[in-house]
Backbone as JSON Lines, residues from 0, in Angstrom:
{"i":0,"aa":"X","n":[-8.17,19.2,-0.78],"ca":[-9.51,19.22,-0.23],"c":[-10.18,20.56,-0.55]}
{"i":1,"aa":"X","n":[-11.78,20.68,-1.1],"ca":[-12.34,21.81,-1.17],"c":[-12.51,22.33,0.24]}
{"i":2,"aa":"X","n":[-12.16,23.74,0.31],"ca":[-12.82,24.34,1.36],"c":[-13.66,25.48,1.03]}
{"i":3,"aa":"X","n":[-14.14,26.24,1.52],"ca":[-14.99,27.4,1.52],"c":[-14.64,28.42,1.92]}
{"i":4,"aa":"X","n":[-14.4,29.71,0.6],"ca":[-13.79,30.76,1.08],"c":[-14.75,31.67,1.52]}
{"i":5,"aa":"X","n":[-14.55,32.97,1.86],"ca":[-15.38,34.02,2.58],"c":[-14.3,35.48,1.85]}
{"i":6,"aa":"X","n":[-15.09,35.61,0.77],"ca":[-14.57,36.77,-0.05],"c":[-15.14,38.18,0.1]}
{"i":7,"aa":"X","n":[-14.75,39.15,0.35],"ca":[-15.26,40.69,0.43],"c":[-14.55,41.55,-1.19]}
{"i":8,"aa":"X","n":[-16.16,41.67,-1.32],"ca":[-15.75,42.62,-2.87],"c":[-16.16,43.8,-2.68]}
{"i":9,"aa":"X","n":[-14.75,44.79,-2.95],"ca":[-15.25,46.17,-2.68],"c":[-14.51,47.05,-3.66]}
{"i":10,"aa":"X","n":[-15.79,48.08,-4.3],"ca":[-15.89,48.61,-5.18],"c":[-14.41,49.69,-4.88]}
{"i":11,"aa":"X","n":[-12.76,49.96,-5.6],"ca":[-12.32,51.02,-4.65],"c":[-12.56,52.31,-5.73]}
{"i":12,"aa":"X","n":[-12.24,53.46,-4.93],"ca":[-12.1,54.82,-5.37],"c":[-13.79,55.51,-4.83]}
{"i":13,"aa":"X","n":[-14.48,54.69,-4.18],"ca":[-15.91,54.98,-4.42],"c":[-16.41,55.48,-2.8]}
{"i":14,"aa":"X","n":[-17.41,56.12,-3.08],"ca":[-17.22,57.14,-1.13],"c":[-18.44,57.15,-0.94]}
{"i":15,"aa":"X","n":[-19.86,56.69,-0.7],"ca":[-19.34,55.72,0.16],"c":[-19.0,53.99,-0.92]}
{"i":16,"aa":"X","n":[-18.87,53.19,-0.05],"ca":[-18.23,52.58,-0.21],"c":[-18.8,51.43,-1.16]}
{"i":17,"aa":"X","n":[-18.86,50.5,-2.05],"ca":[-19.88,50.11,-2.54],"c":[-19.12,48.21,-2.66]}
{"i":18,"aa":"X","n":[-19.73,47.25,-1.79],"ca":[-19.57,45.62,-1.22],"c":[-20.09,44.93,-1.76]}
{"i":19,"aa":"X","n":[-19.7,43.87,-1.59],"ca":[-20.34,42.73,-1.71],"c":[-19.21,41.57,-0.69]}
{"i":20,"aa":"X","n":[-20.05,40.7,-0.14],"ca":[-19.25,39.66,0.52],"c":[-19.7,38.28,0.17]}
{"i":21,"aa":"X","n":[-19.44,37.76,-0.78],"ca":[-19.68,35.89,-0.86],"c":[-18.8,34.97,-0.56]}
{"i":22,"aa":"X","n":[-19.69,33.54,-0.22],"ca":[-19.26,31.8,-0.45],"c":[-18.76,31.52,-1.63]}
{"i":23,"aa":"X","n":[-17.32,31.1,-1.88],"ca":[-17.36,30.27,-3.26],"c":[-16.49,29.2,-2.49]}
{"i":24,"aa":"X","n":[-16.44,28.33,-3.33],"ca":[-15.22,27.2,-3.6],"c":[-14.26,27.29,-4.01]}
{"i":25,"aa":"X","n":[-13.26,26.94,-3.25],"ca":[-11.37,27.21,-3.39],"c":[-11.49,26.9,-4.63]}
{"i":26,"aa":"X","n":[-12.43,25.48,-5.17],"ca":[-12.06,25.06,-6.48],"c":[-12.7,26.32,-7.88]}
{"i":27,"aa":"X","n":[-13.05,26.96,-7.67],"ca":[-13.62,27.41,-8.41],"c":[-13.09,27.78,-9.6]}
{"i":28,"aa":"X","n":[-13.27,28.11,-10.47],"ca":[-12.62,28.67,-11.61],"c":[-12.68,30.2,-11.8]}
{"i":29,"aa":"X","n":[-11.74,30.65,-12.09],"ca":[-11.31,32.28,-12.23],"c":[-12.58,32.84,-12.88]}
{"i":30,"aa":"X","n":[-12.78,32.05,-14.34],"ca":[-13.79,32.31,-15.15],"c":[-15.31,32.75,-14.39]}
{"i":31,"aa":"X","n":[-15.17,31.45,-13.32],"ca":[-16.6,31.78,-13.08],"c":[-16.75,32.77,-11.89]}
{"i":32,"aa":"X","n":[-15.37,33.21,-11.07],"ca":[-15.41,34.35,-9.83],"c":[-15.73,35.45,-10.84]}
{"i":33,"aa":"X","n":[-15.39,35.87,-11.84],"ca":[-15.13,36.86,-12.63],"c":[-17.12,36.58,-12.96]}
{"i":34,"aa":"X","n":[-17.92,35.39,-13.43],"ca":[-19.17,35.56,-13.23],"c":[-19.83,36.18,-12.13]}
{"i":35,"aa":"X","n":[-19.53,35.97,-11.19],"ca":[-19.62,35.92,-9.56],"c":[-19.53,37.23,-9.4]}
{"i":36,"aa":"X","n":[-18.37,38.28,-9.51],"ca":[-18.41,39.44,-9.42],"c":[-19.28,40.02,-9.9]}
{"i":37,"aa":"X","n":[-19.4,40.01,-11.6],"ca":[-20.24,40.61,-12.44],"c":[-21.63,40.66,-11.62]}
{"i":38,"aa":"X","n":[-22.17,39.04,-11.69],"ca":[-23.88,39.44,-11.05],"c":[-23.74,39.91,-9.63]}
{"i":39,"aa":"X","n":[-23.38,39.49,-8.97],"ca":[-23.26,40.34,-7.22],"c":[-22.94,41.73,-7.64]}
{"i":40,"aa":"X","n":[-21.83,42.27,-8.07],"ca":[-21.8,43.67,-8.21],"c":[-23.15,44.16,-8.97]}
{"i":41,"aa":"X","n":[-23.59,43.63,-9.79],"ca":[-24.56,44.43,-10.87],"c":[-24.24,44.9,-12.45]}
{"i":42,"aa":"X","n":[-22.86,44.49,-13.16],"ca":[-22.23,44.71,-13.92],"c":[-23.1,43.52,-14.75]}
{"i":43,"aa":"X","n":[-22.8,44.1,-16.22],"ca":[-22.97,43.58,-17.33],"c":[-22.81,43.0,-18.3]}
{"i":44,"aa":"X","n":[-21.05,42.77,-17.67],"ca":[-20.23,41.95,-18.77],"c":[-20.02,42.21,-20.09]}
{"i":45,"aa":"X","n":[-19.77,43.51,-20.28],"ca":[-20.07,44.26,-21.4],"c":[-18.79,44.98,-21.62]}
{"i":46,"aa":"X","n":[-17.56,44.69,-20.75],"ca":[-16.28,45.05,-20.98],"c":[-15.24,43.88,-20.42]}
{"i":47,"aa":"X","n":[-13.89,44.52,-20.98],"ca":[-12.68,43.22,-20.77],"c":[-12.22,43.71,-18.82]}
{"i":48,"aa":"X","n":[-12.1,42.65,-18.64],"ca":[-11.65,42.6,-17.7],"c":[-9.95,41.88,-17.2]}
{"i":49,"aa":"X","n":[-9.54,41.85,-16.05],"ca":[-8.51,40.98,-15.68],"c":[-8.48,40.65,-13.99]}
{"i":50,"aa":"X","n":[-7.62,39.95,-13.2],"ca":[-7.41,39.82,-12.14],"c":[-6.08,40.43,-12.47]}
{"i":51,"aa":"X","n":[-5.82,40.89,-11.46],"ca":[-4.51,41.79,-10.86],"c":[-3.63,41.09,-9.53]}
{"i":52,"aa":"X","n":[-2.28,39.84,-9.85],"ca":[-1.84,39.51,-8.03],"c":[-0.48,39.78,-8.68]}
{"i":53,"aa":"X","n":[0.4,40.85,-7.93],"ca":[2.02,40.93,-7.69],"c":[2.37,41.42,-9.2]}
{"i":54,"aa":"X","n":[1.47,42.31,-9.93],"ca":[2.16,42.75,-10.64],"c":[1.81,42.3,-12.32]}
{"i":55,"aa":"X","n":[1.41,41.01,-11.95],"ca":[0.62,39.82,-13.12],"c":[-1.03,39.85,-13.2]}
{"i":56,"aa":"X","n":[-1.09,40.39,-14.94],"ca":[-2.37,40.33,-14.77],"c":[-2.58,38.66,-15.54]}
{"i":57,"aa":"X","n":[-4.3,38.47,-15.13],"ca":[-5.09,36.93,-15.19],"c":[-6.18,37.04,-15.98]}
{"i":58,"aa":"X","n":[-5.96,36.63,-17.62],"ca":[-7.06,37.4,-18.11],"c":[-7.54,36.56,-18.85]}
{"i":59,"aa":"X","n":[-8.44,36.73,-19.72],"ca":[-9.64,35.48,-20.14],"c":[-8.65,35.58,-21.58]}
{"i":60,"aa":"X","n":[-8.11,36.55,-22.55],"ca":[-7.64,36.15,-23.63],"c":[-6.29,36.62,-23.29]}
{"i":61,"aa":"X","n":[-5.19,36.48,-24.85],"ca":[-3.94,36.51,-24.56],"c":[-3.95,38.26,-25.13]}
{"i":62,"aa":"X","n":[-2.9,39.07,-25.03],"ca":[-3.23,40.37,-25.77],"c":[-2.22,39.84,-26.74]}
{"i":63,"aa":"X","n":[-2.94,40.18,-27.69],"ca":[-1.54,39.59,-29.16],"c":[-0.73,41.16,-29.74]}
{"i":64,"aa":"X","n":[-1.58,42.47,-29.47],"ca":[-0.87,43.45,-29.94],"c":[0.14,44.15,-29.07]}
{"i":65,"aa":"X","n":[0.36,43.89,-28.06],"ca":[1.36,44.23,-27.14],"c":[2.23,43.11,-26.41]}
{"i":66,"aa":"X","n":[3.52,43.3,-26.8],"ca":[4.29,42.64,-26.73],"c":[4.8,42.28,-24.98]}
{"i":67,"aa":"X","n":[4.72,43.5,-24.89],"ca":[5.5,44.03,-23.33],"c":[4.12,43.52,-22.6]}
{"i":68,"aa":"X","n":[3.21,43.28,-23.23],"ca":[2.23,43.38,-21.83],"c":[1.52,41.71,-21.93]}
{"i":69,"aa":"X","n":[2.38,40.7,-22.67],"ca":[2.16,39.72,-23.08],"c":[3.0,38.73,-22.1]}
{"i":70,"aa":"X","n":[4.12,39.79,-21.79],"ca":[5.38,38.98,-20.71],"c":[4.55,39.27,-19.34]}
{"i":71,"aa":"X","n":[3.61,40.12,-18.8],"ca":[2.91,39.95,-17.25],"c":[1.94,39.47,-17.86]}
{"i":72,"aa":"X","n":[1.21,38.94,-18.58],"ca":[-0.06,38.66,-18.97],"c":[0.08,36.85,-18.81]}
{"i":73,"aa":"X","n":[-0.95,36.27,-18.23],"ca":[-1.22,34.83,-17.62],"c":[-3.1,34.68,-18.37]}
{"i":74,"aa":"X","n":[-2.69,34.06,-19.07],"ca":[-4.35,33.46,-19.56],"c":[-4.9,32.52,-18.55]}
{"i":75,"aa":"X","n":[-5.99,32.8,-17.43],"ca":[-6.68,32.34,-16.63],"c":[-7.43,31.34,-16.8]}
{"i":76,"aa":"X","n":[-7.46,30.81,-18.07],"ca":[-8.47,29.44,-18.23],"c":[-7.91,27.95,-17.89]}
{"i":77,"aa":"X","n":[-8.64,27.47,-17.09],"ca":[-8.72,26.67,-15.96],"c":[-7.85,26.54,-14.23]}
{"i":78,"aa":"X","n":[-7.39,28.05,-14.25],"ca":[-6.88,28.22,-13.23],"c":[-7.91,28.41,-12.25]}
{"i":79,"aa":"X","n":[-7.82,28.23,-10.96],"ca":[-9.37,27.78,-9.62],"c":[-8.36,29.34,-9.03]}
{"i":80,"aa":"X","n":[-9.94,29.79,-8.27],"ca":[-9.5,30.73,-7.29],"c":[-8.56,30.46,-6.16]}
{"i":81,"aa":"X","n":[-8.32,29.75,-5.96],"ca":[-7.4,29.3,-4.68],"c":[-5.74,29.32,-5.32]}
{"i":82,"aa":"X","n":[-5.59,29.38,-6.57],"ca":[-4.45,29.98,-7.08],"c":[-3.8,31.39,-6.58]}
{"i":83,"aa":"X","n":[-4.61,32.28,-6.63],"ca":[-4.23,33.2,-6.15],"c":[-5.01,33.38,-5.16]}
{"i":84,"aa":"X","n":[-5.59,33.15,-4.55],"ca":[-5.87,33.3,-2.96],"c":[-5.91,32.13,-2.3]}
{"i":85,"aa":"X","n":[-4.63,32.17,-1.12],"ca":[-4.33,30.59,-0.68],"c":[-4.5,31.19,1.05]}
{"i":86,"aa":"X","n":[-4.45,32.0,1.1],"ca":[-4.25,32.49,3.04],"c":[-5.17,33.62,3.4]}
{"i":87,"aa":"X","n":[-5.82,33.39,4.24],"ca":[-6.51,34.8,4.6],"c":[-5.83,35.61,4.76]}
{"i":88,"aa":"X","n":[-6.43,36.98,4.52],"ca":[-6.2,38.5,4.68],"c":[-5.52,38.49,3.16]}
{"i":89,"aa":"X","n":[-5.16,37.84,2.03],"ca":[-4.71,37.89,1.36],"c":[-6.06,38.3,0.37]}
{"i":90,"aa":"X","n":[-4.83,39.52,-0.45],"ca":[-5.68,40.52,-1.42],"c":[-5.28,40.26,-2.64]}
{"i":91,"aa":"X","n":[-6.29,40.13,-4.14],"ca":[-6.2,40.45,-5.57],"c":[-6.82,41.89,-6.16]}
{"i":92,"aa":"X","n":[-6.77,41.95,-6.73],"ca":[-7.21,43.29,-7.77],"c":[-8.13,42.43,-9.24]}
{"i":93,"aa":"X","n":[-9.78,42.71,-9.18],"ca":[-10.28,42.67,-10.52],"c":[-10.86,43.86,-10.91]}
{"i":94,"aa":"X","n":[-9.81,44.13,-11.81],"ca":[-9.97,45.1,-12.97],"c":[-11.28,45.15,-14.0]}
{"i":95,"aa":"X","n":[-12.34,45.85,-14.31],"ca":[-13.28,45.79,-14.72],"c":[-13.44,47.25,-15.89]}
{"i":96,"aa":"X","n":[-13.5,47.05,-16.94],"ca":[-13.85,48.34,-18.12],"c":[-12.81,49.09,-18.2]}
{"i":97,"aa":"X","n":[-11.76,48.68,-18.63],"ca":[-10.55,49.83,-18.73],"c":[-10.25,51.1,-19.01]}
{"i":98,"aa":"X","n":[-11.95,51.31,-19.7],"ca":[-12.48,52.68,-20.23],"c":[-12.23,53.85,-18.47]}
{"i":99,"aa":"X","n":[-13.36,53.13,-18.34],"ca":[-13.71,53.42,-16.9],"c":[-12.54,53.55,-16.01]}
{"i":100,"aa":"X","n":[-12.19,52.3,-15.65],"ca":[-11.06,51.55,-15.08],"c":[-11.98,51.23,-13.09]}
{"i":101,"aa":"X","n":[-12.77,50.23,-13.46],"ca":[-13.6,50.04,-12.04],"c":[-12.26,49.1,-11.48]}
{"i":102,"aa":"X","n":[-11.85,49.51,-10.25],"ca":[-10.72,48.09,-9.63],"c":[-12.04,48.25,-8.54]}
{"i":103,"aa":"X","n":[-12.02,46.73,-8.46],"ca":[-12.36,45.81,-7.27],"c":[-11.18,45.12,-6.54]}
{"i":104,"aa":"X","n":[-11.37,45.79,-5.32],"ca":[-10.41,44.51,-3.95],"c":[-11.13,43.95,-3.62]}
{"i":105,"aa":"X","n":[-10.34,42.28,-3.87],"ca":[-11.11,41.13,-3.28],"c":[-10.24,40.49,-2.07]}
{"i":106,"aa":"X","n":[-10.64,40.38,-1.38],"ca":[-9.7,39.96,0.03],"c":[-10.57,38.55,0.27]}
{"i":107,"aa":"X","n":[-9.84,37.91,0.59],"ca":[-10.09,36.38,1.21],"c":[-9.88,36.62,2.93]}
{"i":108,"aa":"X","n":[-10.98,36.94,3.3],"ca":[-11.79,37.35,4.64],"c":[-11.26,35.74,5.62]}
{"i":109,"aa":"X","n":[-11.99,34.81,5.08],"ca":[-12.25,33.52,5.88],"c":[-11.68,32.17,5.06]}
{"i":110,"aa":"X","n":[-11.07,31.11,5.48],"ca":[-11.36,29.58,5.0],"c":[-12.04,28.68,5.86]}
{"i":111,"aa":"X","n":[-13.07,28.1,5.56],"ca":[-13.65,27.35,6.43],"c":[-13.48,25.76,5.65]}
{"i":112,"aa":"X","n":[-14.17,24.52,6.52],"ca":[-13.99,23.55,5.73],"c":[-15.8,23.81,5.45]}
{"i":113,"aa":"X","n":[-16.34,22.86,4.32],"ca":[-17.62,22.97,3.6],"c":[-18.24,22.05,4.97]}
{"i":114,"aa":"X","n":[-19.22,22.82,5.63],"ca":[-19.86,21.86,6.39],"c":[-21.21,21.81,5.7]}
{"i":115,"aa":"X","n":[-22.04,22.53,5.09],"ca":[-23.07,22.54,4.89],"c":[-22.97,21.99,3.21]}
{"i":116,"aa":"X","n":[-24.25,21.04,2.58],"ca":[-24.44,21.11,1.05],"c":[-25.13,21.97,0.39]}
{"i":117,"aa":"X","n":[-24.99,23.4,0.94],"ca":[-25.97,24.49,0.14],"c":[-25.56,24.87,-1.39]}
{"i":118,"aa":"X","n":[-25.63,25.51,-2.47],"ca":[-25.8,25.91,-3.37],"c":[-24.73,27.01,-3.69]}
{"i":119,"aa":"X","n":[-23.86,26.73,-3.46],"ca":[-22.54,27.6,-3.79],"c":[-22.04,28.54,-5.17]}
{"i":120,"aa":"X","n":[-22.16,29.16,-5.64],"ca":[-21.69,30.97,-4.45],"c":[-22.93,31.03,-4.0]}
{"i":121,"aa":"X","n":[-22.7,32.02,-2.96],"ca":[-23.74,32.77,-2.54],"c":[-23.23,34.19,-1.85]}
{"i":122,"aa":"X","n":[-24.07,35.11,-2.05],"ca":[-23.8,36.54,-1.87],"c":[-24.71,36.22,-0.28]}
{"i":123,"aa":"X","n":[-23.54,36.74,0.79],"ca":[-24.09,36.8,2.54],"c":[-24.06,38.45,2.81]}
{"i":124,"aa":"X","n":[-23.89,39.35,2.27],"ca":[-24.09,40.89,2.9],"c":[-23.52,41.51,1.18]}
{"i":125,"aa":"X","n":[-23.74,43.07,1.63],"ca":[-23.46,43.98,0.46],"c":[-24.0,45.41,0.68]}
{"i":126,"aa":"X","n":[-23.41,46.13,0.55],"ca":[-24.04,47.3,0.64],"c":[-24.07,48.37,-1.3]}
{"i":127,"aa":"X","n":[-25.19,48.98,-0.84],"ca":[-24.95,50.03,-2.36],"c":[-25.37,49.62,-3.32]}
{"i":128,"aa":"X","n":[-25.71,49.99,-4.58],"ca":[-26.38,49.83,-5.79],"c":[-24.85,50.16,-6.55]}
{"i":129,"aa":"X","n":[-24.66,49.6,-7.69],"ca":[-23.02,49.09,-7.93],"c":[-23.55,50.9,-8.96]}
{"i":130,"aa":"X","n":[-22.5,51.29,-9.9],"ca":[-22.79,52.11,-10.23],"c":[-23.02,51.84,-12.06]}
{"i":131,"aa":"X","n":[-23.73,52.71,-12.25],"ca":[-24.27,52.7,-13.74],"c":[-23.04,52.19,-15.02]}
{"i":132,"aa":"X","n":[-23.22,50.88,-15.64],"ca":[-22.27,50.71,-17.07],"c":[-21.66,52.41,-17.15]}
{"i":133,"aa":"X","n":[-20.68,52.41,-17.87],"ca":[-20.12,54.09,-18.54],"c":[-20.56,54.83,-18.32]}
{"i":134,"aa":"X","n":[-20.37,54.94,-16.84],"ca":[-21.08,56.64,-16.36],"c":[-19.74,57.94,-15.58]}
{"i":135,"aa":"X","n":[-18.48,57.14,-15.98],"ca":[-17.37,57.71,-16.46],"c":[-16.4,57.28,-15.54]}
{"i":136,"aa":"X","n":[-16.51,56.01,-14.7],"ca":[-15.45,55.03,-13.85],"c":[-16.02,56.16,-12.73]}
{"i":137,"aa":"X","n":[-15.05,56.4,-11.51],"ca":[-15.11,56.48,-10.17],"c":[-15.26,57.9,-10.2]}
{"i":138,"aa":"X","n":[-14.86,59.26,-11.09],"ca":[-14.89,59.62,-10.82],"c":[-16.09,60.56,-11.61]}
{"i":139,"aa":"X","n":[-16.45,59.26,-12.62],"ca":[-18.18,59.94,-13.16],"c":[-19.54,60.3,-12.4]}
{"i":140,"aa":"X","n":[-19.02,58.95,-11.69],"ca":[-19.76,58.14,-10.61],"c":[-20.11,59.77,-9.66]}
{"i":141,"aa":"X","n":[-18.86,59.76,-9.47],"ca":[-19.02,60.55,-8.05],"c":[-19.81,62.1,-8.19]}
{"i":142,"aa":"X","n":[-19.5,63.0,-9.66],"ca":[-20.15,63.75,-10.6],"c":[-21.72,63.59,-10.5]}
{"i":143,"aa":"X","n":[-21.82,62.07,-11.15],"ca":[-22.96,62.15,-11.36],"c":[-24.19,61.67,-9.86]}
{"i":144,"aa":"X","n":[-23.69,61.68,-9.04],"ca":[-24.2,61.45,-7.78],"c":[-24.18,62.81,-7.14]}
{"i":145,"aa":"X","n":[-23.31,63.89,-6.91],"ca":[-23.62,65.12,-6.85],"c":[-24.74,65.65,-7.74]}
{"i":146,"aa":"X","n":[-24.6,65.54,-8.78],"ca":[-25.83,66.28,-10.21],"c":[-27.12,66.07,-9.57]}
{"i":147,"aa":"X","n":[-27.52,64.16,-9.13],"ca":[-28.67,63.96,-9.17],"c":[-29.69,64.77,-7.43]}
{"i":148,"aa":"X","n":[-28.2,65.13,-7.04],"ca":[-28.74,65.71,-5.34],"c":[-29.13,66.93,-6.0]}
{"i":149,"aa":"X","n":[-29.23,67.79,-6.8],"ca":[-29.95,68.86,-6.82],"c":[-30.76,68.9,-8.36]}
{"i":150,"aa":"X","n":[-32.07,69.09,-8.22],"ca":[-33.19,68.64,-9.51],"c":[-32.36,70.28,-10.23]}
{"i":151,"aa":"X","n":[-31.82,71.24,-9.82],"ca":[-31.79,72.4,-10.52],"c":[-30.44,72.59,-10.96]}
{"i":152,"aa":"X","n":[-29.46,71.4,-10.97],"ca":[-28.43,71.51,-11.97],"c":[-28.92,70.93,-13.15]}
{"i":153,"aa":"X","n":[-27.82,71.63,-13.89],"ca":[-28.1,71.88,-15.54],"c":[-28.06,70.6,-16.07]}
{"i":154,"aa":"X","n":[-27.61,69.51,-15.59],"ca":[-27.11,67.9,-16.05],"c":[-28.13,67.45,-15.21]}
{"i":155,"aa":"X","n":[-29.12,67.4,-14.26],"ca":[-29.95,66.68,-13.86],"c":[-30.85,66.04,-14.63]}
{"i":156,"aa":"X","n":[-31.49,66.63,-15.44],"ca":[-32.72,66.16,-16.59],"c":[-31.81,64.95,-17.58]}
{"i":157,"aa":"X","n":[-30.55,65.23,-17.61],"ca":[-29.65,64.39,-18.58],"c":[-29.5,63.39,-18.39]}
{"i":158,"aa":"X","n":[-29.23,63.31,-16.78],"ca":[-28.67,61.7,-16.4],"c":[-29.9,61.07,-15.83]}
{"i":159,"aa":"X","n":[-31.52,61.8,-15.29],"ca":[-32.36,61.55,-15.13],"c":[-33.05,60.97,-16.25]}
{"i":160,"aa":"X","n":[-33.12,61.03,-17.69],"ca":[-33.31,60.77,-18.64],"c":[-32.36,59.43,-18.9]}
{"i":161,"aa":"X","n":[-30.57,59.5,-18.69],"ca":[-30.41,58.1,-18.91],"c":[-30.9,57.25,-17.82]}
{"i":162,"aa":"X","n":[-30.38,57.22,-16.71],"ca":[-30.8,56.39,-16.16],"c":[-32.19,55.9,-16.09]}
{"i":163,"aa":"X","n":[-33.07,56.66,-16.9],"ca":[-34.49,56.25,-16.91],"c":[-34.97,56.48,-15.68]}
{"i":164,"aa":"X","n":[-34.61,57.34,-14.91],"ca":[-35.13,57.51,-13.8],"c":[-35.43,56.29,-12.54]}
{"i":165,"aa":"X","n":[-34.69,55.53,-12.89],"ca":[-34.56,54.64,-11.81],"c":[-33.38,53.76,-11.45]}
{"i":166,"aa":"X","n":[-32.8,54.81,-10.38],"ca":[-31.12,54.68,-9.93],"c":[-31.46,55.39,-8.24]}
{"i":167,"aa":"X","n":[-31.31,54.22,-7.19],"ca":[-31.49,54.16,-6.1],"c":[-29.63,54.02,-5.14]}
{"i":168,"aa":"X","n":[-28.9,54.98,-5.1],"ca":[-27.55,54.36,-5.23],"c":[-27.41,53.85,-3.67]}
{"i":169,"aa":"X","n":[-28.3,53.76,-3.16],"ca":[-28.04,52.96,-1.7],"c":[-29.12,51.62,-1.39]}
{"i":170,"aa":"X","n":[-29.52,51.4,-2.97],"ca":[-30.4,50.0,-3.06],"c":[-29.33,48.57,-2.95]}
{"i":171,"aa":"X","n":[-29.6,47.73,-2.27],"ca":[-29.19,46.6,-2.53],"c":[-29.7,45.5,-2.33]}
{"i":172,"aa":"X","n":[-29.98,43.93,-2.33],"ca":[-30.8,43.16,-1.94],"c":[-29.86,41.82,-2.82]}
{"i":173,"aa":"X","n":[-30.05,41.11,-1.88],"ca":[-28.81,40.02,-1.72],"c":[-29.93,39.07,-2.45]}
{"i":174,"aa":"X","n":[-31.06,39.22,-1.77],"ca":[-32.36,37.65,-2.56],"c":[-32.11,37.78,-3.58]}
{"i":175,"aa":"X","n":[-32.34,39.12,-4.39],"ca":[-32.57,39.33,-6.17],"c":[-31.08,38.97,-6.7]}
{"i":176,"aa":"X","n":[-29.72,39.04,-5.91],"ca":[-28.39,38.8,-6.36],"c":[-28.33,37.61,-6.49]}
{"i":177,"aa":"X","n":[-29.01,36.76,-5.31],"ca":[-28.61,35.12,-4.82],"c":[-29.77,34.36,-6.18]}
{"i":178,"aa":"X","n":[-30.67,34.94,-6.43],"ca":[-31.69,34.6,-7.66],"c":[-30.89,34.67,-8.96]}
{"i":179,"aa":"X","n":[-30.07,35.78,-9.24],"ca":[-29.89,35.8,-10.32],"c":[-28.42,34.88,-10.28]}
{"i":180,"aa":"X","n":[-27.46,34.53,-9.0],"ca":[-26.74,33.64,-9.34],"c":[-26.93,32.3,-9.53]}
{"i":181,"aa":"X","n":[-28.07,32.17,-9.24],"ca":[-28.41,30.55,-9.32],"c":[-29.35,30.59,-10.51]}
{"i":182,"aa":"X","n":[-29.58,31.36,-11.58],"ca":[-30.39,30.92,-12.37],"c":[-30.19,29.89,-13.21]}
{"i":183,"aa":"X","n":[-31.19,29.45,-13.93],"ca":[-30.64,28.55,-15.08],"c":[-29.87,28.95,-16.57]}
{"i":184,"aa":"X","n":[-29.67,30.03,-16.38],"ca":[-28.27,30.64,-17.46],"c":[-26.79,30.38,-16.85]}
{"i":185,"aa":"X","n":[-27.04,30.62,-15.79],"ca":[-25.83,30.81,-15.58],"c":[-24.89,29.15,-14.8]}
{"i":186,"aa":"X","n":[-23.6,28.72,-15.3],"ca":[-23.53,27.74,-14.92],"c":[-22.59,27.56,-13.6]}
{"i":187,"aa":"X","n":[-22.94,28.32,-12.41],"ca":[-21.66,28.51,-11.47],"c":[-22.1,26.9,-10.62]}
């Protein structure tokens, strides 16, 4: 039977703290939580990713140049989220830009049964503006969030210039998230 999970995504290594909490379906497909993250967090899909449970990573391709990392490696296509999250309070790890190395904990908060026919996922709370593509993982992040608190460090004009000057890191808004998961690109 489908039920309805109640997932909390939280950005770790990051101070303060940077969320997201959505609706999906037990049935869902890995493929498309891994969509799900991307637009709720604010990410771009512009690096490899994996799920992380007990040691085994869950990943969209096989790695063919490493041998050793081919024996924990599980190709995720058509595996449903309820594979690895079957019980509340129960935690995964998605791994995001290895450059970087963004880990997200996803905890399975709630199971409910589906009472309502609403439009599934949906992003219900979140805090924070996720942090900038390659702005050097958690601890660029944290650098470059000091820099921008004072206009008279020497790197202010720099990252004011990339970011184009418009980086609000305590912006968030669930309508513009819940819009862009239901668009017509995307097929969740």
């Amino acid at each position: 039977m489908n039920t309805l999970y109640q997932i909390k995504i939280t950005l770790k290594h990051t101070n303060p703290k940077v969320w997201r909490r959505v609706l999906v379906l037990s049935d869902m497909l890995l493929s498309d939580l891994h969509e799900v993250i991307q637009i709720t967090m604010g990410w771009t899909d512009s690096h490899l990713h994996r799920f992380v449970k007990n040691r085994t990573y869950y990943t969209a391709k096989p790695e063919d140049d490493d041998p050793m990392a081919a024996m924990r490696n599980v190709v995720y296509k058509g595996l449903h989220v309820s594979a690895l999250l079957k019980e509340e309070k129960e935690k995964i790890v998605y791994e995001y830009d290895f450059g970087d190395d963004w880990e997200h904990e996803l905890v399975l908060e709630k199971i409910s049964p589906v009472y309502e026919k609403l439009n599934y996922p949906i992003c219900i709370a979140g805090k924070r503006c996720c942090p900038p593509e390659d702005c050097g993982g958690p601890w660029g992040y944290t650098d470059m969030l000091e820099v921008l608190k004072n206009p008279e460090h020497k790197q202010y004009q720099h990252y004011i210039d990339w970011l184009e000057g418009d980086f609000n890191p305590e912006y968030f808004d669930k309508d513009i998230v819940n819009a862009f998961l239901h668009c017509e690109d995307n097929n969740l």
